[in-house]
C-alpha positions, 0 to 999 in steps of 0.5 A: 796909395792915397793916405785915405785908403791906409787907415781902414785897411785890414791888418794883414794887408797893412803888414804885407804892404809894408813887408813889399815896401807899398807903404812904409810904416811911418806912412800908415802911423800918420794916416792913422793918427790923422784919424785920430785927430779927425775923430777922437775929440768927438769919440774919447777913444785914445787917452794917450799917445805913444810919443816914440810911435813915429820913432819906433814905425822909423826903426821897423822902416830901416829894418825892412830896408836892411832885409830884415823879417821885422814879423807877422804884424809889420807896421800894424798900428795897435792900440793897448787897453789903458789897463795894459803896461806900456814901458815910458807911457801913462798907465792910469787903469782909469783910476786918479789913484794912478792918473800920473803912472808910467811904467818901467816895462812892457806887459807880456802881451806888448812885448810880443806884438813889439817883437812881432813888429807893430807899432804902439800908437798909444792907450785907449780908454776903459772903464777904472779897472775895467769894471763896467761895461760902459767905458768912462772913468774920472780921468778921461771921461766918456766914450762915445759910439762911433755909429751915433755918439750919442749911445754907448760904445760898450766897454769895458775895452771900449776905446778900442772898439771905437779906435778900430771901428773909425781907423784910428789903428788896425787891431786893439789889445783888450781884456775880458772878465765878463765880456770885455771884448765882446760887448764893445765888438757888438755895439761898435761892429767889430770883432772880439775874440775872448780866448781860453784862459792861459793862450794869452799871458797876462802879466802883470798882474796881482791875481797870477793864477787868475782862472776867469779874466783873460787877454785878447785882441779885437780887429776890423775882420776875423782874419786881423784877430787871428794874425793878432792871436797868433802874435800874442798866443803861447806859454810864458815865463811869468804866466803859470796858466798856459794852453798849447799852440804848437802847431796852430795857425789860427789866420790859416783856419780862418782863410781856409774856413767851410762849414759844410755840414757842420752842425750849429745851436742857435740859442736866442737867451742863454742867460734868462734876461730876455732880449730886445726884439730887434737884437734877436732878429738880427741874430737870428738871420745872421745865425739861419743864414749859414745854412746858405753855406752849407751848415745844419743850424738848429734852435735849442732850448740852452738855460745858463741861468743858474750861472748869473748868481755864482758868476758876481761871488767870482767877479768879486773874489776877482776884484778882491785878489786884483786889487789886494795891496789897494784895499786900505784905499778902496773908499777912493775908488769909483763907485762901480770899483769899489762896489765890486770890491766890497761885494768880493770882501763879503763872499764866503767860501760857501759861495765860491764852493757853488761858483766853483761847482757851478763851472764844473756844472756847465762845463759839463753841460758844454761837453754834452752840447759839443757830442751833438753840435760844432757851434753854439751861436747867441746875441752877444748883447740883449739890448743895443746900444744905450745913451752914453751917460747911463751907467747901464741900462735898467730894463732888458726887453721891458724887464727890470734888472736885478743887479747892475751887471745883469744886463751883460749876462749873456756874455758873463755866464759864458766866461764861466765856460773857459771857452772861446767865444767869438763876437761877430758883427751880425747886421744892423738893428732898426736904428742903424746900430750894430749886432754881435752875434757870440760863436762858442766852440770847443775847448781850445777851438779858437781857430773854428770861433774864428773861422766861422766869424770870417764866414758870418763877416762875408756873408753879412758885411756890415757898412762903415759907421756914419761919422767917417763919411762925416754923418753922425 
């Protein structure tokens, strides 16, 4: 097999390849980081490497030569949000307040793609804290979009959006506030998979009993984010929110996927914000296209305005209770950061009474939606990608922004939900960059978001981005 070839093949073909001994996992991690070196000087999308990567491939490749089952993931090159613990490697969370920390231990979520047989090529860069969805920090810098760097790569999983979308490594552990792994599968085409809060452990981390971040994984395919969920998804010891897998297989649901008269909502502006014209178009077509599979897809009216204002009390109290034993330091954090945390520190318990009553609300409006449809599809973004220095974008359709953050409204108001909500390329805007198209399903329905993202990822394959075949 020609080394070219390994880096953009799916995952679940990287395992099995690797499980009938085709390629070995050392093979697959040095093709990888040949992309690495070919692409990230130019992207910023991996900030540091794993230096025991080739040691730990060569320990999975002596496994398999003994007979051993090394897991679902054998080989798989996976690259952790630099807000992730990795035990021996820098840790910075994108702040110079931890530019030189090295953790002692693995998160939870490495600890069980370890055990599931990847391989740890290294951290991928992310916002401070993740607060933002443009990915730069002050230790490592920006990040740039693989389909032209000089637009936005999205964030705040930003580096491993870019990582997956240039070959860099096959799947890409992240996390999502507001829309995290969402926002950057949009703008760099790949796939994002926000999972009901508790499928995933997030450990360590301050906020324990957190009700609205979560834990998840983005890959090149559907089928590669259902084999990196299905991995990583169950209770654990240290995590007291946890939601039921006995029994599930989410990659199964995915293969076996028909939406043969199911029923699926399409709304083109869920959060009032407006959209980019372009954007919608894509989305639309993307969305009314499944009818060629068989599927009922009908336009609704869905308002989840109300939602926007609630969401930024959650996000600071958030912000508050992460960040808790830093608050005598929060004059060092960056502006994005500390903003964040000093709108948390002025939230009274009137406002998180409504934010609660607020989820309850559309939550309740959610129950109802699911009596008539199996899906709600909408843009996952209202603009496409921006130029890389904005901090964000100012105007949404020729509408100015209220806040800083309201320009990711259409996936924020959803993490309100708890639901899983898929991001799926959707196509190409007129300028040649891609479109998320968001699949919202039931409670604990992560396998049909997913199914359906496989379906809309066949029927609309997108092309490879412009800087591997040495454009851009």
């Amino acid at each position: 097999m020609s080394d070219d070839s390994i880096p953009l093949l799916p995952a679940h073909e990287v395992a099995r390849r690797v499980r009938a001994r085709d390629v070995s996992p050392v093979e697959v991690l040095d093709a990888c980081m040949a992309q690495v070196e070919r692409h990230n000087p130019a992207l910023n999308a991996v900030v540091t490497l794993n230096h025991r990567a080739r040691d730990e491939a060569g320990e999975i490749e002596r496994r398999i030569a003994r007979g051993e089952d090394v897991g679902p993931l054998a080989g798989v090159p996976v690259g952790i949000k630099d807000v992730t613990e990795v035990a021996g490697v820098r840790t910075t969370y994108g702040s110079p307040l931890f530019a030189d920390h090295v953790p002692a231990e693995d998160a939870e979520v490495v600890r069980r793609l370890r055990a599931a047989g990847a391989v740890i090529l290294g951290k991928t860069n992310t916002p401070e804290f993740a607060a933002g969805g443009n990915t730069f920090n002050p230790v490592f810098g920006l990040t740039r979009n693989p389909w032209n760097p000089e637009r936005s790569a999205g964030g705040s999983t930003g580096g491993g959006a870019v990582g997956l979308a240039t070959g860099m490594f096959a799947l890409a552990q992240g996390t999502d506030l507001g829309g995290s792994l969402r926002i950057p599968a949009s703008f760099c085409g790949v796939v994002g998979l926000r999972p009901s809060v508790g499928l995933v452990p997030t450990w360590p981390q301050e906020y324990a009993w957190d009700p609205v971040q979560v834990t998840g994984m983005m890959g090149r395919t559907a089928q590669d984010v259902a084999l990196g969920l299905q991995s990583v998804a169950g209770p654990g010891e240290y995590a007291p929110l946890a939601q039921p897998v006995a029994g599930r297989d989410f990659a199964a649901a995915v293969r076996q996927a028909d939406v043969r008269g199911q029923r699926f909502a399409y709304c083109r502006d869920i959060a009032g914000i407006g959209i980019d014209a372009d954007v919608e178009r894509v989305c639309r077509d993307a969305a009314f296209a499944l009818r060629d599979a068989g599927a009922q897809v009908e336009e609704i009216q869905l308002d989840l305005s109300y939602a926007r204002r609630p969401f930024l009390a959650l996000r600071g109290h958030w912000f508050v209770s992460q960040l808790y034993p830093h608050l005598d330091r929060i004059d060092q954090f960056g502006v994005n950061v500390a903003n964040n945390v000093r709108a948390g520190l002025k939230v009274t318990p009137t406002e998180l009474a409504e934010a609660e009553v607020t989820r309850k609300r559309i939550w309740d409006q959610f129950r109802a939606l699911f009596r008539t449809f199996h899906h709600l599809l909408t843009p996952t973004m209202a603009v496409p990608p921006f130029p890389v220095e904005e901090n964000f974008p100012r105007t949404v359709g020729g509408r100015e922004m209220e806040t800083y953050v309201d320009w990711i409204a259409p996936t924020f108001v959803l993490s309100m939900t708890g639901l899983p909500v898929a991001s799926v390329p959707a196509g190409l805007d007129g300028a040649g960059m891609p479109v998320g198209l968001q699949i919202v399903a039931p409670p604990q329905g992560e396998e049909r978001a997913l199914a359906t993202a496989g379906i809309v990822q066949r029927m609309r394959p997108l092309s490879r981005p412009p800087i591997l075949s040495g454009g851009g």
